[in-house]
Each structure stands twice: as C-alpha cells, then as structure tokens.
C-alpha positions in Angstrom: -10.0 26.3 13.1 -9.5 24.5 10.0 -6.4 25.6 8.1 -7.9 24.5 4.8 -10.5 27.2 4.6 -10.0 31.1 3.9 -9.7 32.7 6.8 -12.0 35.6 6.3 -14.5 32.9 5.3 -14.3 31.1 8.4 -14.0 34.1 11.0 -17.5 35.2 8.8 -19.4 31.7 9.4 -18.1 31.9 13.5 -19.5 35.5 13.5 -22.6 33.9 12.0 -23.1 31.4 14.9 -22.5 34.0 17.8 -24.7 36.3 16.4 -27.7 33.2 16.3 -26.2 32.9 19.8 -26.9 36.4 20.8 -30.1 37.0 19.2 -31.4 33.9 21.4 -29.8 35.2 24.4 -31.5 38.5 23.6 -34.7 37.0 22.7 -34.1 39.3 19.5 -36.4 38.3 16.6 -34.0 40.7 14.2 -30.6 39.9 15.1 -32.1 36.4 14.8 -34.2 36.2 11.9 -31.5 38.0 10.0 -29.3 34.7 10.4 -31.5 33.0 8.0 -31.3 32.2 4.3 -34.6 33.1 2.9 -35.7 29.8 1.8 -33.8 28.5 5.0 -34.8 24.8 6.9 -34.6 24.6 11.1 -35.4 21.2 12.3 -35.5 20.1 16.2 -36.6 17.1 17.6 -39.8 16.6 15.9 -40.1 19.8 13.7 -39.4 21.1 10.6 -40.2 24.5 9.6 -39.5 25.9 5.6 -38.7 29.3 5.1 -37.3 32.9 7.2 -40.5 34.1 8.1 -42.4 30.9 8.9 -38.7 29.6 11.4 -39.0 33.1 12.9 -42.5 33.1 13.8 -42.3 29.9 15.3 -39.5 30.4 17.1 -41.1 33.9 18.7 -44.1 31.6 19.7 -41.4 29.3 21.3 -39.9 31.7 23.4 -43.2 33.2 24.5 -42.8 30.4 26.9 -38.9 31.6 28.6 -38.0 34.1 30.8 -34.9 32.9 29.3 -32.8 31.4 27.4 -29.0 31.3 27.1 -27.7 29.4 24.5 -23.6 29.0 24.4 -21.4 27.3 21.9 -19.0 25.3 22.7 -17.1 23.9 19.8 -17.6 24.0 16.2 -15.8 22.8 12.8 -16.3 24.2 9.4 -16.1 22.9 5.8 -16.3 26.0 3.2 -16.0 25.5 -0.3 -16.9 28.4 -2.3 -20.0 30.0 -1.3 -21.4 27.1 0.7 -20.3 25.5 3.6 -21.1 23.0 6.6 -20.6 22.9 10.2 -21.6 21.3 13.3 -21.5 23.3 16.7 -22.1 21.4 20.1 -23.6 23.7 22.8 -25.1 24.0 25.9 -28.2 26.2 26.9 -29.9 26.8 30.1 -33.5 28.0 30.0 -36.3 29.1 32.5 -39.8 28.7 32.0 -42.7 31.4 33.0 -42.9 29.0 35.7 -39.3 29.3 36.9 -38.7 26.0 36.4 -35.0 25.5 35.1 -33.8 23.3 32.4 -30.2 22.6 30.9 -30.2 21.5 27.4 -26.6 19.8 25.9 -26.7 19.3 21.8 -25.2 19.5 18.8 -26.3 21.8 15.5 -25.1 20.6 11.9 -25.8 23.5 9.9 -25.8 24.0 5.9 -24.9 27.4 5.0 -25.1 29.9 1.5 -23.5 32.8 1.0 -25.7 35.5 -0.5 -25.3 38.9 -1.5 -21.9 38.6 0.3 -23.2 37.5 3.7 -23.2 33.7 5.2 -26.5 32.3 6.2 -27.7 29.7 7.7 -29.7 27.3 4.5 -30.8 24.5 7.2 -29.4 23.6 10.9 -30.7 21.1 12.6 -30.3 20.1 15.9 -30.1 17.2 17.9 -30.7 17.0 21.8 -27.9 15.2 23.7 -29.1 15.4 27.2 -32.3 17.6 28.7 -33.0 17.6 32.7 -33.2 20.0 35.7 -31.1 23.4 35.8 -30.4 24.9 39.2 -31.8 28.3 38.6 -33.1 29.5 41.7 -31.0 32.4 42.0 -32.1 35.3 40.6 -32.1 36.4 37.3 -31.2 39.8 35.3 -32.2 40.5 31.2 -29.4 41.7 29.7 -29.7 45.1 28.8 -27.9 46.4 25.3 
C-alpha cells in the first residue's frame, strides 16, 4: 500500500478489483458489469470494446465458452489523485473450457479509474498476457455456490 494515498481511497479501489475478481469467479454479469464506468474501455490482446453495456455483453459471450474461470490477484499498486486514479494488478487465472481442457493464464491489468457518484470504477483496464499454456485440471470441479 502506498502511504501517499488516502486510505479510505485506496481500501475503496482494492475493494474495486476483488469484486471484478469475484464477479469473474462467479461468472456474475451484475457484480461484474457494475465495476464499470459507463463510458468505460477493456482492451485484451487484440480487442477493444467502448462502453458498460457493449464490455459486458462481450464478456457474457466470452464466458459462454468456460466452465470456469478463476481469476486471482496477485499484487497491485495504486496512484489516486482526487477522483481518478491508476493502477496495475498482476494476476493469475486458471480456466476450463466446455471441453475440459485447462489453461493457466499469468498477466498484468493497468487500469484507469473515475470516481462517480461516490463510487470507483474502472474508466479503461487493459490487459496484457504474460504467459498462456496447459493447466492440470483434471480433478474435478465444484461452482461455487453463494
């Protein structure tokens, strides 16, 4: 944690990131979408998508493809000043496809975020793959149940 930035500000933005984290893990298109500035920008590899409702409906086409997904963060710094702020999280996500083939995914998300109406958002992340190859994920699997 960054002693330079408020406190509350910072434990906010973290709170910000899990929640992402958990609306993946949950394939949850609410807890998810409602990390998103309106006007947000998600870029990955090769695509860009503009706007809330356009990054959540291509992401709930994306992960039409998973049985799962579990994305964990690893390490992240912030940068608030005011009611904006940047950050870059490195993190590691294991997925399965319909098929049951495993994958592990290592990368690192440099975010742009906006606070509005009192709550942080992500304004853009983009991420950039470090390493993606075979998972072990033979074992069986359970959905996590709220």
């Amino acid at each position: 944690m960054s002693f330079d930035n408020p406190v509350e500000e910072e434990i906010a933005i973290r709170d910000l990131v899990a929640r992402y984290a958990d609306g993946v893990n949950r394939i949850d298109q609410n807890v998810w979408g409602a990390t998103w500035a309106e006007d947000g920008q998600w870029s990955s590899m090769d695509m860009e998508v503009h706007g809330r409702d356009n990054i959540v409906q291509f992401w709930l086409g994306a992960m039409e493809g998973f049985k799962f997904a579990i994305h964990m963060n690893n390490s992240g710094t912030l940068n608030i000043s005011g009611d904006t702020a940047s950050g870059r999280w490195y993190l590691t996500e294991y997925t399965c496809d319909l098929e049951g083939t495993g994958a592990t995914v290592l990368g690192v998300h440099d975010d742009l975020y906006v606070k509005t109406a009192g709550n942080w958002l992500f304004k853009e992340r983009r991420f950039q793959i470090f390493y993606m190859g075979p998972a072990d994920l033979s074992a069986d699997y359970q959905t996590y149940q709220t």
